[in-house]
mmJSON file of the N, C-alpha and C atoms, coordinates in Angstrom:
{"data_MODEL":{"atom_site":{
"group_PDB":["ATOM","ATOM","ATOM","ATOM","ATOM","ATOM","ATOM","ATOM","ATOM","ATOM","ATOM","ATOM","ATOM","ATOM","ATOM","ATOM","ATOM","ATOM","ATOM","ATOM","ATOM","ATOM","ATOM","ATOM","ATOM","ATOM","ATOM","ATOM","ATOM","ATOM","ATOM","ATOM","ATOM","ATOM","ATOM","ATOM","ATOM","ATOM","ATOM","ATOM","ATOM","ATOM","ATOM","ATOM","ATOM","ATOM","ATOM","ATOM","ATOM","ATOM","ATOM","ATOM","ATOM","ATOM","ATOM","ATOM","ATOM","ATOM","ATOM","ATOM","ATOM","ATOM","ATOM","ATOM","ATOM","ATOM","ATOM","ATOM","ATOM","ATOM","ATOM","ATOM","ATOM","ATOM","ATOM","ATOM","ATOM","ATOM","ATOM","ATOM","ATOM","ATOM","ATOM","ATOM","ATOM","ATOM","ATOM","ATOM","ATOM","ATOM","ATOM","ATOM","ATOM","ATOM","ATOM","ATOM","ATOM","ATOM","ATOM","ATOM","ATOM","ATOM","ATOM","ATOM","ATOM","ATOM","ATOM","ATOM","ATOM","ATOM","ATOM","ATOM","ATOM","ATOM","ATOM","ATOM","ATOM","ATOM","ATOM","ATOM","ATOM","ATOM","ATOM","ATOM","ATOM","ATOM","ATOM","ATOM","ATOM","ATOM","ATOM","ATOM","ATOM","ATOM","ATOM","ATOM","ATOM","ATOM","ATOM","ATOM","ATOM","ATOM","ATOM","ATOM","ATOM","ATOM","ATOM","ATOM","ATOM","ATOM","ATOM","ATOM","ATOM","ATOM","ATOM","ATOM","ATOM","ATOM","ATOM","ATOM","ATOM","ATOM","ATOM","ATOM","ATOM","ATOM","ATOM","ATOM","ATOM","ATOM","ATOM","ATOM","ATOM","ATOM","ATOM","ATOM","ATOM","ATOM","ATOM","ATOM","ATOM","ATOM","ATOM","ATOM","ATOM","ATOM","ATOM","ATOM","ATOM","ATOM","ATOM","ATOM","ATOM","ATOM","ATOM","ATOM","ATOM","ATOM","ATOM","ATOM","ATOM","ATOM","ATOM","ATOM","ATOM","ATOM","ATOM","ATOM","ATOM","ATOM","ATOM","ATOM","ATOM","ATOM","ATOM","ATOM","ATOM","ATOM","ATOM"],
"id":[1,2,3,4,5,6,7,8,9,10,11,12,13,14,15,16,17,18,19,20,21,22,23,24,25,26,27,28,29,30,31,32,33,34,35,36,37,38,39,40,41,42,43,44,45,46,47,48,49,50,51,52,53,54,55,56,57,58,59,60,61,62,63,64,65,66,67,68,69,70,71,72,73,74,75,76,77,78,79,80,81,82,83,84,85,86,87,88,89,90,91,92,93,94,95,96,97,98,99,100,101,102,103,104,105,106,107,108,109,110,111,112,113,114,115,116,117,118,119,120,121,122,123,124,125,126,127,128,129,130,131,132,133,134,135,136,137,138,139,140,141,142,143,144,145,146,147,148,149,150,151,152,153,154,155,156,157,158,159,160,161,162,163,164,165,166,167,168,169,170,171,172,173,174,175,176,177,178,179,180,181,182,183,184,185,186,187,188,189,190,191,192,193,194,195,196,197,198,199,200,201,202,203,204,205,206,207,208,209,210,211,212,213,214,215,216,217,218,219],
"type_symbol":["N","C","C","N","C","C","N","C","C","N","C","C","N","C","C","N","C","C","N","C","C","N","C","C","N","C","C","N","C","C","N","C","C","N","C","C","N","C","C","N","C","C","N","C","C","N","C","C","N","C","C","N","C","C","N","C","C","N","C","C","N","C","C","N","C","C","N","C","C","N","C","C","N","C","C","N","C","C","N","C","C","N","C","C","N","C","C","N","C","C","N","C","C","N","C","C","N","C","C","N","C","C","N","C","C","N","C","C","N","C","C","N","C","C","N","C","C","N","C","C","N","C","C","N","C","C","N","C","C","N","C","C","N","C","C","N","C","C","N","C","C","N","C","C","N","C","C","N","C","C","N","C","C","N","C","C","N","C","C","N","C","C","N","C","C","N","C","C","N","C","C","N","C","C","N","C","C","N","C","C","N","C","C","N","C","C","N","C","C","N","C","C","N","C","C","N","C","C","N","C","C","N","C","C","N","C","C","N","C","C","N","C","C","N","C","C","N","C","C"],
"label_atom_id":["N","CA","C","N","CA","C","N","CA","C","N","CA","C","N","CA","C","N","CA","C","N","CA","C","N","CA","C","N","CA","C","N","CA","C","N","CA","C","N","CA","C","N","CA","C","N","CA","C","N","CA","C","N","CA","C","N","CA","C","N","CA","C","N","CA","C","N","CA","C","N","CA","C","N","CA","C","N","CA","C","N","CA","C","N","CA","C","N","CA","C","N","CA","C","N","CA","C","N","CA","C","N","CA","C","N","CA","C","N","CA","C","N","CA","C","N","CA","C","N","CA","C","N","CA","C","N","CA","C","N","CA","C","N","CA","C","N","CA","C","N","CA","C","N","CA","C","N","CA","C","N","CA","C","N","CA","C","N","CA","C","N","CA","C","N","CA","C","N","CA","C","N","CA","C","N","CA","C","N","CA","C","N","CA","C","N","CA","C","N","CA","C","N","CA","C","N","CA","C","N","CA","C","N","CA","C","N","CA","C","N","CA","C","N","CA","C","N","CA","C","N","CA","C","N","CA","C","N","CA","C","N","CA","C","N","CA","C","N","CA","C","N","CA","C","N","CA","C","N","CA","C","N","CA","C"],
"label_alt_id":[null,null,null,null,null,null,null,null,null,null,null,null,null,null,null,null,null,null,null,null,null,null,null,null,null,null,null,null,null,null,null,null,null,null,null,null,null,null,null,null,null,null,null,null,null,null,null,null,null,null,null,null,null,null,null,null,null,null,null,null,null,null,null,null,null,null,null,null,null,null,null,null,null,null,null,null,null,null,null,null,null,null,null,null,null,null,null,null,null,null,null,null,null,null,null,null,null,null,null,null,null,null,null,null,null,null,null,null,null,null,null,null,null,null,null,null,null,null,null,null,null,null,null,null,null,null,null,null,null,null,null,null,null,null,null,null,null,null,null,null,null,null,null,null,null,null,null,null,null,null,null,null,null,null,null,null,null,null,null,null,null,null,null,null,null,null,null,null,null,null,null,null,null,null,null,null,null,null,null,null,null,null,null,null,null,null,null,null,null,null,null,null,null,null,null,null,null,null,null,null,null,null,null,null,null,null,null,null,null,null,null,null,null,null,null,null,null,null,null],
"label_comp_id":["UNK","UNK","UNK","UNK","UNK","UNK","UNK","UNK","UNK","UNK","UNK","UNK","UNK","UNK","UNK","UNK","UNK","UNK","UNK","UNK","UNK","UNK","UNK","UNK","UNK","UNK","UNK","UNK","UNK","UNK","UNK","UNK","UNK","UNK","UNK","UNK","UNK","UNK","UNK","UNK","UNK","UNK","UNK","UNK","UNK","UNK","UNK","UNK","UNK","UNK","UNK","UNK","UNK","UNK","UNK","UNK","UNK","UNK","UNK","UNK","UNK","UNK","UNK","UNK","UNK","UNK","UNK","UNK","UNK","UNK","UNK","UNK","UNK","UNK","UNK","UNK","UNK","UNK","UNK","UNK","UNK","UNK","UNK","UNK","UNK","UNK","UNK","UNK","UNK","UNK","UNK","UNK","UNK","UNK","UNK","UNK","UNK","UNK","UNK","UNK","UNK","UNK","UNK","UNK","UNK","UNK","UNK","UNK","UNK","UNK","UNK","UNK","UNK","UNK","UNK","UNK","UNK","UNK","UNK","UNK","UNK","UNK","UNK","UNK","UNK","UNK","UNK","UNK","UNK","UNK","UNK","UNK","UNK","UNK","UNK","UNK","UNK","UNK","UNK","UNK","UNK","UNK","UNK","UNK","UNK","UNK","UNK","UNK","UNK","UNK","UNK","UNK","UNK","UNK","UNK","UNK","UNK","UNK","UNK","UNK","UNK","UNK","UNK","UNK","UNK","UNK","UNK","UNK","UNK","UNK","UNK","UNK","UNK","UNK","UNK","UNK","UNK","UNK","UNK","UNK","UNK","UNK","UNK","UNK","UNK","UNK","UNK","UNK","UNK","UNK","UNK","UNK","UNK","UNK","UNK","UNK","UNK","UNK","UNK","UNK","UNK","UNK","UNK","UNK","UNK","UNK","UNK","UNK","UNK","UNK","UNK","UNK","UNK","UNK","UNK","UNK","UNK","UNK","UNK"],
"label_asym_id":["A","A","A","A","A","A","A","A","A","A","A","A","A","A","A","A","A","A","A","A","A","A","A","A","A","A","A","A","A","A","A","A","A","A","A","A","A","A","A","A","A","A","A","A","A","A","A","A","A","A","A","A","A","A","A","A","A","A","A","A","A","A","A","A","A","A","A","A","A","A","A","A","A","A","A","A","A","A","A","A","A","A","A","A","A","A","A","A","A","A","A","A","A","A","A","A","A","A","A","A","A","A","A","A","A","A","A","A","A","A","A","A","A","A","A","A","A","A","A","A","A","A","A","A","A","A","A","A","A","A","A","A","A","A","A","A","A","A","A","A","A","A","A","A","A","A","A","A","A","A","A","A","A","A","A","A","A","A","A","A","A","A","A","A","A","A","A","A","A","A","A","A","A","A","A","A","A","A","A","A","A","A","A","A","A","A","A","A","A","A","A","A","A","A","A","A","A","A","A","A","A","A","A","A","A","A","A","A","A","A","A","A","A","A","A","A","A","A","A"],
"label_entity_id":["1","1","1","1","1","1","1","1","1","1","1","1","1","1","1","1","1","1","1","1","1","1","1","1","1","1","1","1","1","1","1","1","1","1","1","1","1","1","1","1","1","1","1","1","1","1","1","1","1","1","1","1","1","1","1","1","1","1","1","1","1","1","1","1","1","1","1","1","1","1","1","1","1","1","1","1","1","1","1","1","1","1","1","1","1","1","1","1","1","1","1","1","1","1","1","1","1","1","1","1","1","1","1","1","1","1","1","1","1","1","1","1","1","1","1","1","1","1","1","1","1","1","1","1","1","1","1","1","1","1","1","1","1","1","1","1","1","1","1","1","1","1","1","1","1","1","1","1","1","1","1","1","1","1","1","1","1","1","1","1","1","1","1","1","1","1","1","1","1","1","1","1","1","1","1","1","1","1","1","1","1","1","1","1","1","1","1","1","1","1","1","1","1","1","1","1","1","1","1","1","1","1","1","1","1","1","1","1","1","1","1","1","1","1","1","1","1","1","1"],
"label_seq_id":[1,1,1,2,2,2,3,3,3,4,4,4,5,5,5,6,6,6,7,7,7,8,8,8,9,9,9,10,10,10,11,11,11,12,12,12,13,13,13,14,14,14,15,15,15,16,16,16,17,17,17,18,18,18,19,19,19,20,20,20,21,21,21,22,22,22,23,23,23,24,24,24,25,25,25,26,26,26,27,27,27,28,28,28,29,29,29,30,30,30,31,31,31,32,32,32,33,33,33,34,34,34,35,35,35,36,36,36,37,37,37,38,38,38,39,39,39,40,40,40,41,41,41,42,42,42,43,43,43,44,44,44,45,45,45,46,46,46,47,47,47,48,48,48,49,49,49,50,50,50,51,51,51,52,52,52,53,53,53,54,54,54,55,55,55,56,56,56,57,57,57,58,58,58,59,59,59,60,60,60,61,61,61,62,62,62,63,63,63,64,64,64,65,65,65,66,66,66,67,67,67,68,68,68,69,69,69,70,70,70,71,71,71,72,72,72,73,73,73],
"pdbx_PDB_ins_code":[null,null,null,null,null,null,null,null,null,null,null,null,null,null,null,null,null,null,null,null,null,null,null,null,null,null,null,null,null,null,null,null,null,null,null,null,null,null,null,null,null,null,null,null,null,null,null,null,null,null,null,null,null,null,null,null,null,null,null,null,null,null,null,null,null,null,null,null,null,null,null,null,null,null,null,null,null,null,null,null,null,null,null,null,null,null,null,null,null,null,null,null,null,null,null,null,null,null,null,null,null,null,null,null,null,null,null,null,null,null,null,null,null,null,null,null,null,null,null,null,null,null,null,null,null,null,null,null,null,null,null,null,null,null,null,null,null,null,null,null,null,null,null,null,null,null,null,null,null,null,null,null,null,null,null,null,null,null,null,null,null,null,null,null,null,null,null,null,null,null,null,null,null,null,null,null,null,null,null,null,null,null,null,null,null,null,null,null,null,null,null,null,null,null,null,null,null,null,null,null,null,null,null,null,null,null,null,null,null,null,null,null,null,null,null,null,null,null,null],
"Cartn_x":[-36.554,-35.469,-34.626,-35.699,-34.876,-33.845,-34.487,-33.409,-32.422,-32.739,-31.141,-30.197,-30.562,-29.534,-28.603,-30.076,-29.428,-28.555,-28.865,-27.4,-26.607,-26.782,-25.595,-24.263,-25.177,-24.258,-23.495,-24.24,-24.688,-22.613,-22.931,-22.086,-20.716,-21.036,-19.426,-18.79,-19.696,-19.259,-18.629,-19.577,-18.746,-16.915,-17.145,-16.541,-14.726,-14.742,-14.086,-14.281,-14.511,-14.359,-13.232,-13.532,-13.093,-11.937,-11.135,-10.536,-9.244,-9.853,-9.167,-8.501,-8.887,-8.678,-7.875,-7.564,-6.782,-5.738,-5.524,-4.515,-3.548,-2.976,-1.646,-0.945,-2.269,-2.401,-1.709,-2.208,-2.265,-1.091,-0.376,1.082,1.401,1.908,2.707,2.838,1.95,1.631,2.531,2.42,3.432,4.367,4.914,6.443,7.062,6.134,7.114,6.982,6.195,6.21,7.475,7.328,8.879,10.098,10.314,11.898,11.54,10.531,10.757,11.27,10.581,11.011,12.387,13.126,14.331,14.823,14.928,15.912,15.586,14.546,14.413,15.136,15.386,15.843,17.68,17.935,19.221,19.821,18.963,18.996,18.514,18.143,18.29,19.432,20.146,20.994,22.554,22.645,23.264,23.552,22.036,21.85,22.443,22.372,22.444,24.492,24.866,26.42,26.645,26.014,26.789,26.795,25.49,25.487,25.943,27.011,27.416,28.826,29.202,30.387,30.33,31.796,32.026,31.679,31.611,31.113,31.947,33.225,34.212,33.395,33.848,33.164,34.195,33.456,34.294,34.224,35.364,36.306,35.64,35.316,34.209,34.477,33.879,34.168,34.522,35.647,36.062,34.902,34.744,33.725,33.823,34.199,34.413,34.344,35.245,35.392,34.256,33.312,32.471,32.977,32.968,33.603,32.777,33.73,32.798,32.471,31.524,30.731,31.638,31.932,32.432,31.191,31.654,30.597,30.697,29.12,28.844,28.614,29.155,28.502,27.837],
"Cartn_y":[-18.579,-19.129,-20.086,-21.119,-21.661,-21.25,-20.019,-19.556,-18.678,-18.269,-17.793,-18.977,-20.365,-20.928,-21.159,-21.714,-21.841,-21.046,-19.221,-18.365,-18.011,-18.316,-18.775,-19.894,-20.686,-22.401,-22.191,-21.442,-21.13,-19.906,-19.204,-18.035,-18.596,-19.86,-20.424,-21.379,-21.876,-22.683,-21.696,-20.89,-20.052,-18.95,-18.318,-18.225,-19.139,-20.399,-21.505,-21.844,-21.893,-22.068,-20.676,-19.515,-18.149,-18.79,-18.33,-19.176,-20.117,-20.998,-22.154,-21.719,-21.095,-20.322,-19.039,-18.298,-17.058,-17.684,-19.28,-19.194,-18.975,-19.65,-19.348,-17.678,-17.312,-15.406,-15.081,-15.665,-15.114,-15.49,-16.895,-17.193,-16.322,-15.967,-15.211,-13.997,-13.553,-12.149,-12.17,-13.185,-13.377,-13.41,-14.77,-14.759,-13.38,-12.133,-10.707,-10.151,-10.03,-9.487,-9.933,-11.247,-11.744,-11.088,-10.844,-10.5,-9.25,-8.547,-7.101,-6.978,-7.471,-7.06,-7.786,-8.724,-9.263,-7.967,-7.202,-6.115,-4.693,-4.637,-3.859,-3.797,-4.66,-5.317,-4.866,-5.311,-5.338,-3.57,-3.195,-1.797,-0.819,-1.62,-0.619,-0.874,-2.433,-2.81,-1.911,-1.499,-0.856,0.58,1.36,2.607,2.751,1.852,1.729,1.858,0.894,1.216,2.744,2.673,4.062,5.45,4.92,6.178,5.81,4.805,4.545,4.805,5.362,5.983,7.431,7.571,8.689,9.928,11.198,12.041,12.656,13.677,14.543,15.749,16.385,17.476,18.611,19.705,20.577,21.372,21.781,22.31,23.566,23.372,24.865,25.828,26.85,28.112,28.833,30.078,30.69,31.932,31.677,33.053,34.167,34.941,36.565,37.29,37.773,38.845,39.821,40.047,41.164,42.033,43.31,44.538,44.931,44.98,45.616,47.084,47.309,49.019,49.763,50.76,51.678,51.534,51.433,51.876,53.645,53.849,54.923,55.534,55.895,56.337,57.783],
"Cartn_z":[-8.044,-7.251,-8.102,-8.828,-9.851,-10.743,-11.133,-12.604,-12.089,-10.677,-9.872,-9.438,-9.34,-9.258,-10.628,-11.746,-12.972,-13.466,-13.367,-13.928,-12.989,-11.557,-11.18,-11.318,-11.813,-12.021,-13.86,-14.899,-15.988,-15.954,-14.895,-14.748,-14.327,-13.523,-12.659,-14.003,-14.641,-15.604,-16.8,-17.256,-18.294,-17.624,-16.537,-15.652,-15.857,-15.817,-15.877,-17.141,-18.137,-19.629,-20.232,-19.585,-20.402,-19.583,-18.343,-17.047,-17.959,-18.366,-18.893,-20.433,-20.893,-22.24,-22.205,-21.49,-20.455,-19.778,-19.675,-18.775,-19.274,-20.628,-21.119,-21.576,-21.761,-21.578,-20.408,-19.146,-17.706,-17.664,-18.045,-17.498,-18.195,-19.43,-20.327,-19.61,-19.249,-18.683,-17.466,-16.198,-14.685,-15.726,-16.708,-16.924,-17.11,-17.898,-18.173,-16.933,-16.348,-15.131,-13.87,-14.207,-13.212,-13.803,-15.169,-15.824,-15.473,-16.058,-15.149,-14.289,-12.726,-12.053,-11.558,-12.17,-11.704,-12.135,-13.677,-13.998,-13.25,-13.076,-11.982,-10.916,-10.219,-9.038,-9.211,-10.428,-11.15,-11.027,-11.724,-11.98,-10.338,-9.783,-8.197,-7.291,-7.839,-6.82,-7.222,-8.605,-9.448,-9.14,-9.249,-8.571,-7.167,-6.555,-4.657,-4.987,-5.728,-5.806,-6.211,-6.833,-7.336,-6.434,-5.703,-4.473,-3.251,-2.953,-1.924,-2.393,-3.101,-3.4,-2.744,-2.144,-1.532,-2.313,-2.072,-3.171,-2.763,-3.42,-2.759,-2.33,-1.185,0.047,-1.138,-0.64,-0.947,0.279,0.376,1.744,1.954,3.348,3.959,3.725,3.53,3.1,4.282,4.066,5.359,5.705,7.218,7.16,7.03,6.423,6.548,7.624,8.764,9.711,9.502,10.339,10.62,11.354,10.549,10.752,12.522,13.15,14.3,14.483,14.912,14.9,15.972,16.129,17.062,18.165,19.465,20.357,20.578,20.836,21.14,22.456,22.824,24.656,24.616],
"occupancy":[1.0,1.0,1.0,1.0,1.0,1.0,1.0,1.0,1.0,1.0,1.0,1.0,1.0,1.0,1.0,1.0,1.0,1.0,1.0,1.0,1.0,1.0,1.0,1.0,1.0,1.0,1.0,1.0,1.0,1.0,1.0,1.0,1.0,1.0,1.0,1.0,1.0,1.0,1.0,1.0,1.0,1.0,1.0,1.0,1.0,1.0,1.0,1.0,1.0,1.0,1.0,1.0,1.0,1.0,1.0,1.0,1.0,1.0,1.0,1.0,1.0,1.0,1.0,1.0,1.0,1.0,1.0,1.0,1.0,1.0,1.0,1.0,1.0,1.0,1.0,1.0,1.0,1.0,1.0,1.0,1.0,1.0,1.0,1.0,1.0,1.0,1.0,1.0,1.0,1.0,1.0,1.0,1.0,1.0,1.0,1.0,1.0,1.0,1.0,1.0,1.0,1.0,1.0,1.0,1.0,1.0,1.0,1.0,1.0,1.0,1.0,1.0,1.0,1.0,1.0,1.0,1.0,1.0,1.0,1.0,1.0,1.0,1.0,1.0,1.0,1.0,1.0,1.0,1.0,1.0,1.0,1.0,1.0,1.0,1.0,1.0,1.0,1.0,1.0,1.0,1.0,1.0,1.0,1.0,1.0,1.0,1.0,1.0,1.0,1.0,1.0,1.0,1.0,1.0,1.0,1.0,1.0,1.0,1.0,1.0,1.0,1.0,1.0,1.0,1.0,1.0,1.0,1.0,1.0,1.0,1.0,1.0,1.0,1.0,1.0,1.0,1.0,1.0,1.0,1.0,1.0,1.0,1.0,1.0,1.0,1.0,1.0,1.0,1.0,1.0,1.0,1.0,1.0,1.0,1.0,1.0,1.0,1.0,1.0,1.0,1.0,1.0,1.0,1.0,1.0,1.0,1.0,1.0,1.0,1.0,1.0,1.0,1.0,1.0,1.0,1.0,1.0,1.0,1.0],
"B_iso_or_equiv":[0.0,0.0,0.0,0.0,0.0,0.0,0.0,0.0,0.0,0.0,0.0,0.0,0.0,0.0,0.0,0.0,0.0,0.0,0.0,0.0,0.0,0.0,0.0,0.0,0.0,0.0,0.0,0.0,0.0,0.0,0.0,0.0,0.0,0.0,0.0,0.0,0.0,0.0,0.0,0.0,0.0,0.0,0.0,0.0,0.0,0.0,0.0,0.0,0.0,0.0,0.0,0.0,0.0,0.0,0.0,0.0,0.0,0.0,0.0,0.0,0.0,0.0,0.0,0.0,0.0,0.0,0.0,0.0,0.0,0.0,0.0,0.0,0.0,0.0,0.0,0.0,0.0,0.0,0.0,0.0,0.0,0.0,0.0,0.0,0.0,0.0,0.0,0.0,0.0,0.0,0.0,0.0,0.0,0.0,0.0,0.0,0.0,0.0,0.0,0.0,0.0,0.0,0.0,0.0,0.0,0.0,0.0,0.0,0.0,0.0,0.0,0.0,0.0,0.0,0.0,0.0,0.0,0.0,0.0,0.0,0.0,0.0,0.0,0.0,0.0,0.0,0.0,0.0,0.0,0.0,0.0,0.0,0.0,0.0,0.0,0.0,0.0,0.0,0.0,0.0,0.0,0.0,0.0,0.0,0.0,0.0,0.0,0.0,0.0,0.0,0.0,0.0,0.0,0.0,0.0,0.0,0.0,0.0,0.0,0.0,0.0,0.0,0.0,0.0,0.0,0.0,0.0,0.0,0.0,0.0,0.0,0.0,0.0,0.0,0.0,0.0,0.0,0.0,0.0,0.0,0.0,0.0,0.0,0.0,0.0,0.0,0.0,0.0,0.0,0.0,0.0,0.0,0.0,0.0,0.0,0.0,0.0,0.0,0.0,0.0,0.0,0.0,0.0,0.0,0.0,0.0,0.0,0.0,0.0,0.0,0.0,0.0,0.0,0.0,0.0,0.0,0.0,0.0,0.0],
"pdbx_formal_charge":[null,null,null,null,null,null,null,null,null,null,null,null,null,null,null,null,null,null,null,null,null,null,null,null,null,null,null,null,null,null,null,null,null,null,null,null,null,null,null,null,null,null,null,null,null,null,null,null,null,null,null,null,null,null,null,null,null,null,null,null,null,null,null,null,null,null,null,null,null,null,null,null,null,null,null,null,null,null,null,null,null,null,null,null,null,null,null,null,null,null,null,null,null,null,null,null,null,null,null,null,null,null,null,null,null,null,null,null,null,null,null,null,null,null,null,null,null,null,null,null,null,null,null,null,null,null,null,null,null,null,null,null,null,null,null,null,null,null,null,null,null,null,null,null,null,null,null,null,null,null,null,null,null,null,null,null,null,null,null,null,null,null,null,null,null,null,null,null,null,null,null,null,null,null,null,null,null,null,null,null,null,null,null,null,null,null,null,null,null,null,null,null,null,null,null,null,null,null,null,null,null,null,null,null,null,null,null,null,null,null,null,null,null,null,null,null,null,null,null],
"auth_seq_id":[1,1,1,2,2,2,3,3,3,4,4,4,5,5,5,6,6,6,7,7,7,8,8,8,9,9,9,10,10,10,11,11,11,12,12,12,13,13,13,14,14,14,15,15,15,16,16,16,17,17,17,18,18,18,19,19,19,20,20,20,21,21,21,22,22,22,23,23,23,24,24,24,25,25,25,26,26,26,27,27,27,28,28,28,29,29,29,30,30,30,31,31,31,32,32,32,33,33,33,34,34,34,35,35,35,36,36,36,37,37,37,38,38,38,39,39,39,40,40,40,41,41,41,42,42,42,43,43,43,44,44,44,45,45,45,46,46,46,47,47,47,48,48,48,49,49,49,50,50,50,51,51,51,52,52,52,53,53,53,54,54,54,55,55,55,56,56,56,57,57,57,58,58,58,59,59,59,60,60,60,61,61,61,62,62,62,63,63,63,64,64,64,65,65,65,66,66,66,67,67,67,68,68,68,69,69,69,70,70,70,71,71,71,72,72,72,73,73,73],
"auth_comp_id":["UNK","UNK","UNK","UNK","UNK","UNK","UNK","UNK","UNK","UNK","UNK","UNK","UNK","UNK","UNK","UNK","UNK","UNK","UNK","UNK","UNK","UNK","UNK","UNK","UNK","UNK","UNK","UNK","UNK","UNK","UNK","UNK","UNK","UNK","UNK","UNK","UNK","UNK","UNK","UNK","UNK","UNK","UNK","UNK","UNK","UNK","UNK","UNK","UNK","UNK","UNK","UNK","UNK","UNK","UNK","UNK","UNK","UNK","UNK","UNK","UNK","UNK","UNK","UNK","UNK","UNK","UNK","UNK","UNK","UNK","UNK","UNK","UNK","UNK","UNK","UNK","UNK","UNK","UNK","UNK","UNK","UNK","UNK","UNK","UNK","UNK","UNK","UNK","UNK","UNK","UNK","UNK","UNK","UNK","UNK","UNK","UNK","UNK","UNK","UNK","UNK","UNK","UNK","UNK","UNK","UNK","UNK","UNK","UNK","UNK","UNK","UNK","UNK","UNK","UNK","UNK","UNK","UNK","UNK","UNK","UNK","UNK","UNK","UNK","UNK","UNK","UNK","UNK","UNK","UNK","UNK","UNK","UNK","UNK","UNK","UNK","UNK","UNK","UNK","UNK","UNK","UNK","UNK","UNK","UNK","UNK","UNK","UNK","UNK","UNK","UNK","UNK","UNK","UNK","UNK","UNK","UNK","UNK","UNK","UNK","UNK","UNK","UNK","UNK","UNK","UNK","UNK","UNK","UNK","UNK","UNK","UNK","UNK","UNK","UNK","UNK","UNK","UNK","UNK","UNK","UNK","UNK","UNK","UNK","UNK","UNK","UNK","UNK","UNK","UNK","UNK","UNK","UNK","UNK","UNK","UNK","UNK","UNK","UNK","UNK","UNK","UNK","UNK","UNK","UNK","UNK","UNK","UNK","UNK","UNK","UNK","UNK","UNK","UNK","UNK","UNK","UNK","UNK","UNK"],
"auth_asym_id":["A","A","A","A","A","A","A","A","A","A","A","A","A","A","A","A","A","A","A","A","A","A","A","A","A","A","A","A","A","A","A","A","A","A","A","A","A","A","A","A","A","A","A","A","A","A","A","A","A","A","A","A","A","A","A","A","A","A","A","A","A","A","A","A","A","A","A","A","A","A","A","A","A","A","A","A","A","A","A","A","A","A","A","A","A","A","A","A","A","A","A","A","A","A","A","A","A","A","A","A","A","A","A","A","A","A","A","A","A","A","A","A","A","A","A","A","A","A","A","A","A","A","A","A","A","A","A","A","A","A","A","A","A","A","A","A","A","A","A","A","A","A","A","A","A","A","A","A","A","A","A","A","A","A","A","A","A","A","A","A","A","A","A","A","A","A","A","A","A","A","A","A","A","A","A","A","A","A","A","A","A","A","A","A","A","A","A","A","A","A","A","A","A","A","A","A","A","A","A","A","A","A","A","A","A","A","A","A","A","A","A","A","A","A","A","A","A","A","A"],
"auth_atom_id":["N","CA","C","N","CA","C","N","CA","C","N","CA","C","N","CA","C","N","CA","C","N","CA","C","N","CA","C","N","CA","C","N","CA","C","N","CA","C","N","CA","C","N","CA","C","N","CA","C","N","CA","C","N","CA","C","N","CA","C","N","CA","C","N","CA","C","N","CA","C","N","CA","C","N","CA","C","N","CA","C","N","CA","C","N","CA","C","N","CA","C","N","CA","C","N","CA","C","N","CA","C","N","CA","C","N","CA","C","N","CA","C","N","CA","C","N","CA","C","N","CA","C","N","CA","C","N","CA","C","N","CA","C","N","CA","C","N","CA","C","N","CA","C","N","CA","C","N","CA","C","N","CA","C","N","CA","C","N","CA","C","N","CA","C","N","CA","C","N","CA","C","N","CA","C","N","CA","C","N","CA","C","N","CA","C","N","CA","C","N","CA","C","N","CA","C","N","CA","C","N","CA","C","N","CA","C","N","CA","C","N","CA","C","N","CA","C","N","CA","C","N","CA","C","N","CA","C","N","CA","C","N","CA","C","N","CA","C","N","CA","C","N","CA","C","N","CA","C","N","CA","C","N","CA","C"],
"pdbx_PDB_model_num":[1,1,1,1,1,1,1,1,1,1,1,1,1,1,1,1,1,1,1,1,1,1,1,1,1,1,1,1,1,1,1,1,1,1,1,1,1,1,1,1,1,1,1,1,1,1,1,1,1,1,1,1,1,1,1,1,1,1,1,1,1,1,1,1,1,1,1,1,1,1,1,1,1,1,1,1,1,1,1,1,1,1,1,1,1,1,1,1,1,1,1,1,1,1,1,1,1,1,1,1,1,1,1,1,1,1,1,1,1,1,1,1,1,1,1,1,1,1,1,1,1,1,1,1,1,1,1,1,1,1,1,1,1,1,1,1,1,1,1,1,1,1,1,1,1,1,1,1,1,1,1,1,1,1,1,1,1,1,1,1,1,1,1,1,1,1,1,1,1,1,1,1,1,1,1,1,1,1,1,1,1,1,1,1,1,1,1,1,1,1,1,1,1,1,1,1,1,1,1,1,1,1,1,1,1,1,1,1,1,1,1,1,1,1,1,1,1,1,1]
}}}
């Protein structure tokens, strides 16, 4: 019971040593992750203009007259 508390306490402490040593890793890591996704953001608001532009229709096609059949009696 003892030596499960000890590498538990043993585990939270090392835990928080690696922790404390990773953080400036971990920020670096959010800071690219934030500019990503601002240009991301940039680059969809961009996309969204460009498809809210009218797109010219092109003018319906006429239907072709179907020949009608002779009736037969």
């Amino acid at each position: 019971m003892i030596t499960l508390i000890v590498t538990f306490v043993i585990g939270f402490v090392v835990g928080i040593l690696v922790g404390r040593n990773n953080e400036t890793k971990v920020d670096r890591a959010v800071e690219d992750a934030t500019e990503l996704y601002e240009a991301a953001q940039k680059e969809i608001a961009e996309l969204k203009a460009k498809a809210k532009k009218p797109a010219k229709k092109k003018p319906a096609a006429k239907k072709k007259p179907v020949a009608k059949k002779p009736q037969v009696d």
